[in-house]
Each structure stands twice: as C-alpha cells, then as structure tokens.
NUNUDO-480672 format. One record per residue: z negated, x negated, y of N, C-alpha, C, O, CB in turn; residue in three letters. Coordinates in steps of 0.02 Angstrom, whole numbers, padded with zeros to 5 digits, always signed. Each point is the difference from the previous one (the first is absolute). Glycine has a CB too. Example, Ala and Ser with C-alpha at 12.3 -4.5 7.8 and 13.67 -1.06 7.14 Angstrom:
2
-00390-00660-00284+00000+00045+00059+00000-00045+00060-00033-00052-00001-00029+00147-00058ALA +00098-00077+00112-00003-00042+00059-00037+00039+00055-00008-00025+00055+00116-00034-00087SER 
! end
This chain:
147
-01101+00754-03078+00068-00021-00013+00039+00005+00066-00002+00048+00037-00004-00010-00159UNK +00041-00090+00130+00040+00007+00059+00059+00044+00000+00016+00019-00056-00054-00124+00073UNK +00077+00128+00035+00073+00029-00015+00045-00028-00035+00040+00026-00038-00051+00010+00123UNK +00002-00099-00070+00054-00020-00019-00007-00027-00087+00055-00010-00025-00028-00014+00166UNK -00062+00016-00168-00053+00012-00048+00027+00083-00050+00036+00008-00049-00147-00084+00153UNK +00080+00117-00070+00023+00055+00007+00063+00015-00009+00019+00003-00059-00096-00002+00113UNK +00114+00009-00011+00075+00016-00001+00033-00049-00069+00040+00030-00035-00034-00006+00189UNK -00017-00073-00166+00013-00026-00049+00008+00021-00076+00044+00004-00043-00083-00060+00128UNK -00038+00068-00076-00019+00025-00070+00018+00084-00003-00010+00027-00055-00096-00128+00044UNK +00130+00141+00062+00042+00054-00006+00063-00006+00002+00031+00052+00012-00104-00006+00025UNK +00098-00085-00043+00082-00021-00010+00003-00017-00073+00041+00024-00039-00014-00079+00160UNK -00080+00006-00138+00006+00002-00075-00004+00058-00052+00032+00007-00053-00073-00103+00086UNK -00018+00145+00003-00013+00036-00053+00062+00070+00008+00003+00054-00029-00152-00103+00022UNK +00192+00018+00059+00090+00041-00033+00015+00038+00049+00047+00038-00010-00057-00016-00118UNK -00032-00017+00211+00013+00010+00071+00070-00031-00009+00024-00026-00050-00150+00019+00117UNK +00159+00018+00006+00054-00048+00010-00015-00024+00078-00025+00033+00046+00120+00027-00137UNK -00074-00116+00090-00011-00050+00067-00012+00051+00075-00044-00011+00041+00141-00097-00104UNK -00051+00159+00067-00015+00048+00056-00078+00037-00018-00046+00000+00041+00192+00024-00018UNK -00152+00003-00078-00053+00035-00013-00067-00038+00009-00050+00030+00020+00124+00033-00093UNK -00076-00148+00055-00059-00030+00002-00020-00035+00059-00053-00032+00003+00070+00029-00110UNK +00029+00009+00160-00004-00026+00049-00030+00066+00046-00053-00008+00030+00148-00094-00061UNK -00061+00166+00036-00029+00055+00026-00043+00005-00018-00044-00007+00042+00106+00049-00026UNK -00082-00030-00074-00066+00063-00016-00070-00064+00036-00046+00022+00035+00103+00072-00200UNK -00054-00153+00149-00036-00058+00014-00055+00043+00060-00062+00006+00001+00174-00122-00031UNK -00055+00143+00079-00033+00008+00079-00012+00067-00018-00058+00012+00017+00121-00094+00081UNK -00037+00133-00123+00013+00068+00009-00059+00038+00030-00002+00035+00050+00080-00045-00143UNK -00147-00018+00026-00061+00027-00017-00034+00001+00079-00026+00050+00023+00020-00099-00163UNK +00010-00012+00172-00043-00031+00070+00037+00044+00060-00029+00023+00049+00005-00167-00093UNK +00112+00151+00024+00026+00033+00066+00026+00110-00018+00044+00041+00013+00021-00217+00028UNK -00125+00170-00074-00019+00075+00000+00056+00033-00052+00029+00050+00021-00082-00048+00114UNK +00066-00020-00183+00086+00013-00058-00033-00030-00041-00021-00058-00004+00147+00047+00060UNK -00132+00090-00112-00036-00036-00078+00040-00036-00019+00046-00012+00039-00105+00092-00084UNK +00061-00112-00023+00014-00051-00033+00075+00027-00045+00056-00019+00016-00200-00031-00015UNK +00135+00080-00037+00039+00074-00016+00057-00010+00047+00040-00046+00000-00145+00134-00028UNK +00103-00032+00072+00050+00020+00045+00070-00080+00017+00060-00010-00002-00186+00118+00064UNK +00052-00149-00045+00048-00070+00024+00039-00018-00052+00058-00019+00010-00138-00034+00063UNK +00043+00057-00158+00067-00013-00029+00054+00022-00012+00050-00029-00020-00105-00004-00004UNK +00044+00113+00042+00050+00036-00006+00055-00023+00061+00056-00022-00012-00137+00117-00049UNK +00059-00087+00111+00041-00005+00052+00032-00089-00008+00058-00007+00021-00139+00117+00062UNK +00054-00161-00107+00014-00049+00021+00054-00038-00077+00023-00057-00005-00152+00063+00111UNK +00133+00039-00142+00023+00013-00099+00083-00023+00008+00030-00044-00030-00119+00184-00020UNK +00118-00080+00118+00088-00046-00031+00011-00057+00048+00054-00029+00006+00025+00142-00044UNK -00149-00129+00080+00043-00068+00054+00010-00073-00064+00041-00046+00005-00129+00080+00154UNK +00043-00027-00213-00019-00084-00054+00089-00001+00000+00044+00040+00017-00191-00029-00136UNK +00145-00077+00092+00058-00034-00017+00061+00020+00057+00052+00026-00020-00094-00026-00114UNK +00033-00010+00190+00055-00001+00046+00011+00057+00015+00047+00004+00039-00002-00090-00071UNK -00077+00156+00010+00029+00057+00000+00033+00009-00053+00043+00044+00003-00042-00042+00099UNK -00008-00039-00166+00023-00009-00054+00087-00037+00011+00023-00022-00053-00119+00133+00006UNK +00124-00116+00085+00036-00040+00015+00015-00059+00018+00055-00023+00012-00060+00097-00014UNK -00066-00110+00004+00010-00068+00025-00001-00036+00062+00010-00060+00011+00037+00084-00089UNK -00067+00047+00138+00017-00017+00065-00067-00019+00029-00021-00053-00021+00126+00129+00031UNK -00143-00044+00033-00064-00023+00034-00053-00011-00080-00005+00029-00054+00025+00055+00202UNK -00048-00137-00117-00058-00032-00063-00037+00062+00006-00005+00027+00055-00015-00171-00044UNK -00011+00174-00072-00057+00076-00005-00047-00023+00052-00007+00032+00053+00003+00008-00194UNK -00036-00108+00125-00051-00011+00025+00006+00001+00085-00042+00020+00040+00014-00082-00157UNK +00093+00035+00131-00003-00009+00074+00010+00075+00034-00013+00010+00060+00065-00141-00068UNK -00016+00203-00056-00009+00046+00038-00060+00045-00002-00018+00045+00038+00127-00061-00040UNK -00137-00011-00055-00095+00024-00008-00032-00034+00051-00056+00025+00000+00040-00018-00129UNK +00018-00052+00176-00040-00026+00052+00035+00050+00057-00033+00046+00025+00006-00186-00070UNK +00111+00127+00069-00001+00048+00049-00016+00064-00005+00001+00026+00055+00062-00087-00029UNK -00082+00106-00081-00029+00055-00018-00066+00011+00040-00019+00051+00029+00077-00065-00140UNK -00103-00071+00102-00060+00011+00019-00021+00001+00069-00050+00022+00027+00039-00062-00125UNK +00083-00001+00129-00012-00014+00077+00037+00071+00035-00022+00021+00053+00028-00177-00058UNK +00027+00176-00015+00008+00091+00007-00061+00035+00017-00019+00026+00052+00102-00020-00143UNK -00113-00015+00026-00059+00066+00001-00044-00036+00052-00026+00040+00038+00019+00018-00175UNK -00009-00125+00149-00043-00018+00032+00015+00011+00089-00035+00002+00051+00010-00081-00167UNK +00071+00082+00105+00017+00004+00085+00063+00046+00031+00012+00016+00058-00055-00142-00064UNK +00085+00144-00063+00054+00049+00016-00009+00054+00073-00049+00027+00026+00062-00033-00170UNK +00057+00007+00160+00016+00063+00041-00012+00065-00014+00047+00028-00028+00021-00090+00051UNK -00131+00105-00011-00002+00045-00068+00014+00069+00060+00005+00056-00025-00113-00127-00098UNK +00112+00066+00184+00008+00058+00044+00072-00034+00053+00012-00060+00007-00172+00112-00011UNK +00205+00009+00040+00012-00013+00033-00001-00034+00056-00035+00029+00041+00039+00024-00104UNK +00026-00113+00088-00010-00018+00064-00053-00083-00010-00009-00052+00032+00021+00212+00023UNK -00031-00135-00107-00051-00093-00032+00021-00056+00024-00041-00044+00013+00027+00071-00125UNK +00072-00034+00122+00043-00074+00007-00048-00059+00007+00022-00049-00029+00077+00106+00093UNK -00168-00067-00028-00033-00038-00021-00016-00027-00066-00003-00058-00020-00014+00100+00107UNK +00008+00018-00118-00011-00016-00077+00064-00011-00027+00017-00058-00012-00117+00127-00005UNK +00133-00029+00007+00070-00032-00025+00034-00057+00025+00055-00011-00023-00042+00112+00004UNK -00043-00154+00078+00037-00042+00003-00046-00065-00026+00025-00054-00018+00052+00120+00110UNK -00171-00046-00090-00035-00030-00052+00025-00009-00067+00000-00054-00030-00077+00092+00092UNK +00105+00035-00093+00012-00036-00059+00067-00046-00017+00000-00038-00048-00071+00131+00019UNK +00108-00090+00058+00076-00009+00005-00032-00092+00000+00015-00044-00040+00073+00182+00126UNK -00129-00143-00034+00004-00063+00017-00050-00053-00048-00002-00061-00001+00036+00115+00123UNK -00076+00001-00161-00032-00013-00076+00054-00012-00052+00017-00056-00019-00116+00133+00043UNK +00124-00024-00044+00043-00023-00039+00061-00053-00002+00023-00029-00050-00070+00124+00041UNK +00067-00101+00076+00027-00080-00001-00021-00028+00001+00031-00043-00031+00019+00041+00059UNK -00103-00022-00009-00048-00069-00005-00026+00011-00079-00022-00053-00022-00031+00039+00169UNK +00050+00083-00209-00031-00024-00056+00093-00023-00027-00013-00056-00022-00141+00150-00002UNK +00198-00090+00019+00075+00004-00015+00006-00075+00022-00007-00036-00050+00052+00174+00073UNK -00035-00168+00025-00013-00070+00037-00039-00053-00053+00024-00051-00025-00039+00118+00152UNK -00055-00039-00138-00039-00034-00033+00011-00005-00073-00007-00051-00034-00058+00077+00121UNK +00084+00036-00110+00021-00006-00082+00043-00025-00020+00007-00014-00059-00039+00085+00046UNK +00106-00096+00095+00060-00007-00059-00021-00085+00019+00028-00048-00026+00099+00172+00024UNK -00169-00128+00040+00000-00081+00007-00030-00035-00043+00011-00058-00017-00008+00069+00114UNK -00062+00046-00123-00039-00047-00051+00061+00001-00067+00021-00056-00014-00175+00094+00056UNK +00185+00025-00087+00022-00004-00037+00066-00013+00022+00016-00048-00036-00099+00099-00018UNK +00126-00040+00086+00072-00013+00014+00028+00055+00022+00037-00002+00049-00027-00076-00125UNK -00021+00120+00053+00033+00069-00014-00049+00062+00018-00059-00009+00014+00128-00048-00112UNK -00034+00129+00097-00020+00043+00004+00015+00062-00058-00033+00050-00013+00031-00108+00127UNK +00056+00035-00138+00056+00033-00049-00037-00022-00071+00002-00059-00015+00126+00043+00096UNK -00159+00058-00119-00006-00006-00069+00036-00053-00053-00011-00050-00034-00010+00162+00071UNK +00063-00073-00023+00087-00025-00044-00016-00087+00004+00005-00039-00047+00115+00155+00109UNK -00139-00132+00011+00021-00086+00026-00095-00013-00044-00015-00032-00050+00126+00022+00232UNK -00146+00041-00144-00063-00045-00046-00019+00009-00064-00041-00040-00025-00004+00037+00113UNK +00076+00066-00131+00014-00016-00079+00045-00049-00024-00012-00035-00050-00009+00138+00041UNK +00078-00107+00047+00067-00035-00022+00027+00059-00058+00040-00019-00044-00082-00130+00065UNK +00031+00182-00020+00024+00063-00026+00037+00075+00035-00035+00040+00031-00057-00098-00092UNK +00162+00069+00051+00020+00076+00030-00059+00052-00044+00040+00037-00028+00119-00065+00049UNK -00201+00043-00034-00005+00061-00013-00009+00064+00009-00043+00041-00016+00039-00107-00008UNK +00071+00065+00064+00022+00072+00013+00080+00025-00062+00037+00050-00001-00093-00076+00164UNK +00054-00032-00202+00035+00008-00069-00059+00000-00067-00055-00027-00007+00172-00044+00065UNK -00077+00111-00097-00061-00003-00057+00010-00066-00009-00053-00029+00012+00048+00141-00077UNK +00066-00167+00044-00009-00043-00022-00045-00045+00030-00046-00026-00032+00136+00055-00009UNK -00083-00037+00091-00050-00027+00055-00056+00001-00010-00025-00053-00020+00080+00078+00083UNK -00096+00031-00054-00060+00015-00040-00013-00018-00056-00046-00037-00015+00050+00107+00064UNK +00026-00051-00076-00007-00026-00091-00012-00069+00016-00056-00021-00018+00148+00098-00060UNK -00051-00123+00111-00005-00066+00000-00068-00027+00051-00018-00056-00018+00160+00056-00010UNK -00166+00016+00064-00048+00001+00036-00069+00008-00034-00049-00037+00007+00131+00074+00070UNK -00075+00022-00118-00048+00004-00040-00005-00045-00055-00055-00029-00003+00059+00129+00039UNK +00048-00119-00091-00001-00039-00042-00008-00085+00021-00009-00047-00039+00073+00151-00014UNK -00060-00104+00106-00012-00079+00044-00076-00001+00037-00024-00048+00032+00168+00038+00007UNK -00186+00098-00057-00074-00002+00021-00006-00011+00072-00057-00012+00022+00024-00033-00131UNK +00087+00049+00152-00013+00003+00070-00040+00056+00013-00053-00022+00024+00152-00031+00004UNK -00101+00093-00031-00051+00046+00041-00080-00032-00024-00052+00013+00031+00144+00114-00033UNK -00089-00157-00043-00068-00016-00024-00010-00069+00032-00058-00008+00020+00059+00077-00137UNK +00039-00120+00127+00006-00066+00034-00006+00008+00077-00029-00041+00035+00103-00001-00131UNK -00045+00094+00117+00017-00020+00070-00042+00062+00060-00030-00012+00053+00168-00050-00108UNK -00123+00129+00022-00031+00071+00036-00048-00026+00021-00003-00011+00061+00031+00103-00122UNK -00076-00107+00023-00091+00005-00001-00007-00027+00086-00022+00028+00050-00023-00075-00212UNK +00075-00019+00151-00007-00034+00065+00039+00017+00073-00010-00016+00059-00012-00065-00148UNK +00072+00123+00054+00031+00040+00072-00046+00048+00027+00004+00020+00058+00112-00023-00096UNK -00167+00024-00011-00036+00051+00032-00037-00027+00020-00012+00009+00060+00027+00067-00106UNK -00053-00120+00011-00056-00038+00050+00003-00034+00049-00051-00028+00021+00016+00025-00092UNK +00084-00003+00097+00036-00050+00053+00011+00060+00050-00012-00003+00060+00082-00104-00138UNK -00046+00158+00046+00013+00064+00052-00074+00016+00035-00019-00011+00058+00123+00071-00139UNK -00129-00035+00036-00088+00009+00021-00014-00056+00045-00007-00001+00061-00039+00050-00178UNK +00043-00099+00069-00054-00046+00070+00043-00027+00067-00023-00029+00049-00062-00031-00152UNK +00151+00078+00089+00037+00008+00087+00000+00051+00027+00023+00002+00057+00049-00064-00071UNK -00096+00118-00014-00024+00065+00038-00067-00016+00016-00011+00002+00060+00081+00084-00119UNK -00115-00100+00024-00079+00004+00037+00002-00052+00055-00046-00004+00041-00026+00035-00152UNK +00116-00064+00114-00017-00075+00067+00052+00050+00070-00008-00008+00061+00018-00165-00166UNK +00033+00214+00078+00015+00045+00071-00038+00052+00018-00007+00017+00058+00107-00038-00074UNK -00127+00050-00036-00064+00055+00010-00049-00026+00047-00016+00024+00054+00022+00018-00171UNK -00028-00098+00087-00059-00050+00037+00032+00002+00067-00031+00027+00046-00013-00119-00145UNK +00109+00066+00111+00018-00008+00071+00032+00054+00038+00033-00012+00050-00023-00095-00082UNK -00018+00166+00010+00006+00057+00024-00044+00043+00032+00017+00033+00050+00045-00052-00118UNK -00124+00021+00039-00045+00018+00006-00058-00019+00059-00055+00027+00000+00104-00014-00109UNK 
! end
C-alpha cells in the first residue's frame, strides 16, 4: 500500500488530516505510530479553528523531524527545513488554492455552527481524503529531491 493509500485510509478510519499525514512517515523516521498521533491530534482541522490545512501541518511535522534544527548552532539544517517547508506551502496552495482549512472546506469551523454545517454538507468526507493525499504525494516528490 502506498502512503498515500495509507494516510487515506487512516483519516477515514477517524485520524484527522494532521494525524494521517504524520504518522504515514513516523514509523521509517524512527517515531512510533502512537506517539505521532498523539503529537500530531490538535494540529486536524486548522488547529480546530480553521487556519493552516491539518494535512499541510502533518507534512511540515514530517519535514521537521526529517531535517529539523535539533542542536544549537544547526542553521544548516534549519535553513534546509525552512526552505522545505516553503517549497511544500508553495506547492500545496497552488495545487489547491489555499492553505487555510476554513478556504478549502468553504466552511469556518472554528464555530460549532460551522462545523455542524461542514459536517452535514459531508465535507470532510468529500474533500479531506484528497488534501491528505495531495499533502503526501507533495511531500514524497520533496523528500525525493532532498535527499
């Protein structure tokens, strides 16, 4: 099964877009599966507000661990990732438009009503799946070119 495959079918089974996009890599970049969802649990739905897409902050999650600043003085690495994560941010809002939840649901839900309406209009079921998979496979084509 592919990731993106993968991440998919863990979004369905009730992950949220940050969680299925992290844990995807977690296992390969040494972070059980577990832990990543924990850690990656309040970025879904905008931060629950509607702001950064989950998925696009479950990918910069991954380009973190993959190359983060993890000691003083790194700046190499920290300016690797800096310059990863704009080029995956670049690439996502071009393919979808946006970066902001809120704009690619067409939903605020960072109001209950919002939500409520989001859900009762089946967006997360219409539209998520493919933000994540779109997240994933624009993360593995910068991995590839990172590497």
């Amino acid at each position: 099964m592919s990731r993106k495959e993968d991440a998919e079918n863990l979004f369905r089974m009730g992950f949220n877009c940050s969680q299925a996009v992290f844990s995807v890599f977690a296992k390969e970049l040494g972070l059980p599966k577990e832990t990543a969802n924990k850690i990656a649990c309040a970025f879904g739905g905008g931060m629950r507000m509607g702001n950064t897409c989950g998925a696009v902050t479950g990918a910069l999650m991954v380009i973190g661990l993959m190359h983060g600043k993890a000691t003083a003085g790194d700046n190499e690495a920290r300016d690797k990732t800096y310059m990863l994560a704009k080029k995956f941010q670049k690439r996502f809002s071009s393919l979808k438009g946006s970066l902001a939840c809120k704009d690619l649901l067409g939903y605020n839900i960072s109001s209950d009503k919002g939500y409520e309406q989001a859900k009762e209009s089946l967006a997360f079921v219409r539209i998520c799946p493919f933000l994540v998979r779109d997240a994933v496979d624009i993360l593995e084509g910068l991995i590839d070119i990172s590497n």
